[in-house]
C-alpha positions in Angstrom: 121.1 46.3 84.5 122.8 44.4 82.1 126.8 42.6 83.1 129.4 44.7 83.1 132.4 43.3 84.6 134.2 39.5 84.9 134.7 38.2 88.5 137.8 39.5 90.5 140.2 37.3 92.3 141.5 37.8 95.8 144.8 39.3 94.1 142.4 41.6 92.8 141.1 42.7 95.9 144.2 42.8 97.8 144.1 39.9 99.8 147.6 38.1 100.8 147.5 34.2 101.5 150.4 32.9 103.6 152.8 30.3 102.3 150.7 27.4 103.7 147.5 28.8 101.8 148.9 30.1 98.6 148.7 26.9 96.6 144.9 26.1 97.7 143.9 29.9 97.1 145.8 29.6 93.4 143.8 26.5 92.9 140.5 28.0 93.4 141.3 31.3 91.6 142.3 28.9 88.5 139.1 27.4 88.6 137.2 30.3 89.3 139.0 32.2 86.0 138.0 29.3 84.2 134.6 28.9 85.3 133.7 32.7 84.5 135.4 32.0 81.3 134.1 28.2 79.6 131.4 27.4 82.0 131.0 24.9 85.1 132.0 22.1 82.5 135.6 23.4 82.2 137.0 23.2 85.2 137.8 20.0 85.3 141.0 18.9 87.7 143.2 18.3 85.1 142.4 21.9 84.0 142.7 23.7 87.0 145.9 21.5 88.0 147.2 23.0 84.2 146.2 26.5 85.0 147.2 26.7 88.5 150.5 25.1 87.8 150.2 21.9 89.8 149.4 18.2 89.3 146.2 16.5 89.1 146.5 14.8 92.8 147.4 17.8 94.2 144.0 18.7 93.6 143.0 15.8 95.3 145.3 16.4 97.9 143.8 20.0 98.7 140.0 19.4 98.1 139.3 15.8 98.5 137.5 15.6 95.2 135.7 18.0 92.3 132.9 18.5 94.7 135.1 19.7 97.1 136.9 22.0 94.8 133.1 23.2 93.7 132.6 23.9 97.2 135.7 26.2 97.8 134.9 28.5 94.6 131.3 29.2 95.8 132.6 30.1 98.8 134.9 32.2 97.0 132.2 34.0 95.4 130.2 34.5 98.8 133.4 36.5 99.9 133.7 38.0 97.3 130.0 39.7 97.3 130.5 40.2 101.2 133.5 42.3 100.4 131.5 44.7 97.4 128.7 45.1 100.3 128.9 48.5 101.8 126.6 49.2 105.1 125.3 52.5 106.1 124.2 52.1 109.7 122.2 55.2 109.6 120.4 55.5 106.0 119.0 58.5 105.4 116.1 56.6 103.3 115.4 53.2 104.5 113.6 52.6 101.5 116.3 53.6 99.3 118.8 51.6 101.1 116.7 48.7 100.6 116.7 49.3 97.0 120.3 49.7 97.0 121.2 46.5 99.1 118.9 44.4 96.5 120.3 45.7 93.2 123.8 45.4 94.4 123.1 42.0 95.0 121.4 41.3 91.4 124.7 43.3 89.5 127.0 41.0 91.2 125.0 37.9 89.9 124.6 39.5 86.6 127.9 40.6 86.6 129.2 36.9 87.5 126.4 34.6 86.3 128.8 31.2 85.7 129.9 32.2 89.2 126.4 33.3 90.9 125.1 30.2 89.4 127.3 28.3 91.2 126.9 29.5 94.6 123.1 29.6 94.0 122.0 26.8 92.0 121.8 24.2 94.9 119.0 23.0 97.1 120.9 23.0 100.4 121.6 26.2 102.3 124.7 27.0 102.3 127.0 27.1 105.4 130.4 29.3 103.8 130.9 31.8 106.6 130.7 34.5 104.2 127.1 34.0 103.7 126.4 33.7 107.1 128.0 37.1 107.4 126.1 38.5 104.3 122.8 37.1 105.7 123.7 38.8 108.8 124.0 42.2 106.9 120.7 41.8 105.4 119.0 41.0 108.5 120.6 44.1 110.1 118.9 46.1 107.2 115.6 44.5 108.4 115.7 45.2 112.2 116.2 49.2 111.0 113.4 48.7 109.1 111.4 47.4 111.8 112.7 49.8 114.2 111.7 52.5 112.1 108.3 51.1 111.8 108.7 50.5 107.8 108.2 46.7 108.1 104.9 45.4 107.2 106.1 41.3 107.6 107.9 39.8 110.2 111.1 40.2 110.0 112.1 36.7 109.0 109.9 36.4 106.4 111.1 40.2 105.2 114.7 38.7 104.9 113.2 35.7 102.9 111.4 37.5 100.6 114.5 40.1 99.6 116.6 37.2 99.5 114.6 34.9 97.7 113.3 38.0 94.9 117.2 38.7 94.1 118.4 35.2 93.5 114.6 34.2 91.9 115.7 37.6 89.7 118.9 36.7 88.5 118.8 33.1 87.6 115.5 34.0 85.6 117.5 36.8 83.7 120.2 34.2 83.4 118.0 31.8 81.9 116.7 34.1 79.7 117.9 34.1 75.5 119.9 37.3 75.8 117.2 39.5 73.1 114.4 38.9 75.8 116.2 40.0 78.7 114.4 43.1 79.6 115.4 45.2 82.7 111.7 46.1 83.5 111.5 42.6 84.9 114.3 43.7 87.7 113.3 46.8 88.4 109.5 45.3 88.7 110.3 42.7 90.8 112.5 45.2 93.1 109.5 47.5 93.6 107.2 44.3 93.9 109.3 43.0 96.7 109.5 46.8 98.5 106.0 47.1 98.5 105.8 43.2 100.4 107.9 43.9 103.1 107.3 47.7 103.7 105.0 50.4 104.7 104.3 53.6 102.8 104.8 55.6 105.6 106.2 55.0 109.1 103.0 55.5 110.7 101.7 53.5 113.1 98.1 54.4 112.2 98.4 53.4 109.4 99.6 50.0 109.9 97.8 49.4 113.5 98.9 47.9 116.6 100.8 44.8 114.7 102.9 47.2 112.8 103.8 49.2 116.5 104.1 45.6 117.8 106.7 44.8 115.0 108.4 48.1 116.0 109.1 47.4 119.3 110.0 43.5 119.1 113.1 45.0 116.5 113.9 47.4 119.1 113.6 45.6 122.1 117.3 43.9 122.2 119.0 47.3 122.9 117.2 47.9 125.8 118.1 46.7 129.9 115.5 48.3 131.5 113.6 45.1 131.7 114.8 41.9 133.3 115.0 38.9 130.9 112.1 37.1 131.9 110.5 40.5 131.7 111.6 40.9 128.1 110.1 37.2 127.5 106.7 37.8 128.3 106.6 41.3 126.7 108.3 39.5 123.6 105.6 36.5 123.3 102.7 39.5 123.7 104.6 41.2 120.7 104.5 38.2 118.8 101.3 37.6 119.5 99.8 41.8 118.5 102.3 41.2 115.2 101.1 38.2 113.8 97.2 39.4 114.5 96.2 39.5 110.4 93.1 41.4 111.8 95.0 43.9 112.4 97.7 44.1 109.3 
């Protein structure tokens, strides 16, 4: 799964900034173009004032500082991946939209690594609204999964653990010297992280009464029959049956 493609801009993807916008979404595409080009060290203002055809303090002016302007182009690249995600409300194979959800995610980082690096290589959690909405996406892929009675976790820690295997995946590829970058470790860790979060089967025998418990938490938002301090209770029993390791 090796790169195949340098990072688009939102000219690319036919995205129209007004007048007001224009010189703030130039700057950022300047520094994103030169970031996927000479590394995180290039874009310096004076360089990005150069390419976007400003001065240095508008820079300033727009972003408050480099860390600011830093800021802006991850966000850039979280809207970017948001806008490459496609969502199939009704799979036909959970398990196979699973797979394609992760690996979509690891060819964007591999296919934008000075980028991805970026956007991934802080601590914090990031608050861009495009990840929110990305997040949100994943977590939607979860609930099916639970519905369906594939999960075999909770679904927060499902999300984690898909989230965490494809970033943990492509910053260690990154970091890799490019002759030992072998794809096996992708598509191991892929299968490693289906076989953590699902079942085999969508039985319920076979995972027990915390894997039916898991079922109906994920579908108990879409129905009204009960009242909400109804749903409460039944939610805490739920909780309770699905996080019972005896029966796991």
């Amino acid at each position: 799964m090796p790169p195949r493609s340098p990072s688009t801009t939102a000219a690319d993807s036919g995205t129209t900034a007004s007048p007001r916008e224009q010189p703030r979404q130039r700057v950022i595409e300047a520094a994103a173009d030169l970031l996927a080009r000479e590394g995180r060290d290039a874009v310096t203002t004076r360089a990005v004032a150069v390419a976007a055809g400003l001065q240095p303090p508008a820079i300033y002016r727009l972003f408050g500082d480099k860390d600011g302007l830093l800021e802006a182009v991850a966000e850039h690249g979280f809207t970017q991946f948001l806008a490459a995600k496609h969502v199939d409300p009704e799979p036909r194979d959970p398990l196979d939209d699973l797979r394609a959800g992760w690996d979509l995610a690891v060819e964007f980082g591999l296919d934008n690594p000075a980028l991805y690096s970026l956007m991934y290589s802080e601590p914090t959690e990031p608050t861009s609204a495009a990840f929110q909405a990305g997040m949100a996406i994943l977590k939607g892929r979860v609930q099916r999964l639970a519905v369906g009675g594939w999960l075999r976790v909770d679904e927060e820690l499902a999300a984690a653990i898909i989230h965490a295997t494809g970033r943990g995946a492509v910053l260690t590829w990154l970091s890799l010297p490019e002759d030992r970058r072998d794809p096996a470790l992708l598509t191991t860790l892929r299968e490693s992280m289906v076989s953590a979060v699902t079942n085999q089967e969508p039985a319920v025998r076979s995972t027990g009464p915390a894997g039916a418990a898991r079922a109906l938490r994920a579908a108990l938002p879409d129905q009204t029959t009960l009242s909400a301090s109804e749903q409460q209770l039944l939610r805490e029993w739920l909780d309770r049956l699905a996080s019972d390791s005896r029966q796991a």
